[in-house]
Residue, then its C-alpha position, 0 to 999 in steps of 0.5 A: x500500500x502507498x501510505x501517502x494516498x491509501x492507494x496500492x500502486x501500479x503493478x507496471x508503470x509506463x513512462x513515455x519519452x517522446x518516442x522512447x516508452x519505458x515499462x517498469x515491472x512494480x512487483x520487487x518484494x516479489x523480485x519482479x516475477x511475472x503473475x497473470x495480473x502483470x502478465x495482463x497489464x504488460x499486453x494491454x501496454x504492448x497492444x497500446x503502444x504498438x498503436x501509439x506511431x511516435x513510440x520506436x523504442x521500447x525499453x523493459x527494466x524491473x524496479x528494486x526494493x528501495x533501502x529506507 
């Protein structure tokens, strides 16, 4: 859960960049490993972007558990 707002936060998270777009795998307590619910977000993503004309390059990276 994200304390600040109460909301639990995205299990995939998109950042585009112009023509770069960047998928993060949100998931790293679980060390990013791949369940039907990001597996389902990763397609919806993949199928917006392939529509999406001014994204060329895709880059897929996983996030890390943060040292607090």
């Amino acid at each position: 859960m994200n304390s600040a707002d109460g909301q639990k936060p995205p299990i995939l998270q998109r950042d585009n960049r112009g023509a770069i777009t960047l998928l993060t795998l949100n998931r790293p307590a679980k060390l990013n490993a791949l369940s039907n619910e990001l597996l389902l977000a990763i397609m919806r993503a993949l199928d917006d972007i392939e529509l999406n004309p001014v994204c060329h390059i895709l880059s897929m990276t996983g996030a890390t558990i943060s040292a607090s």
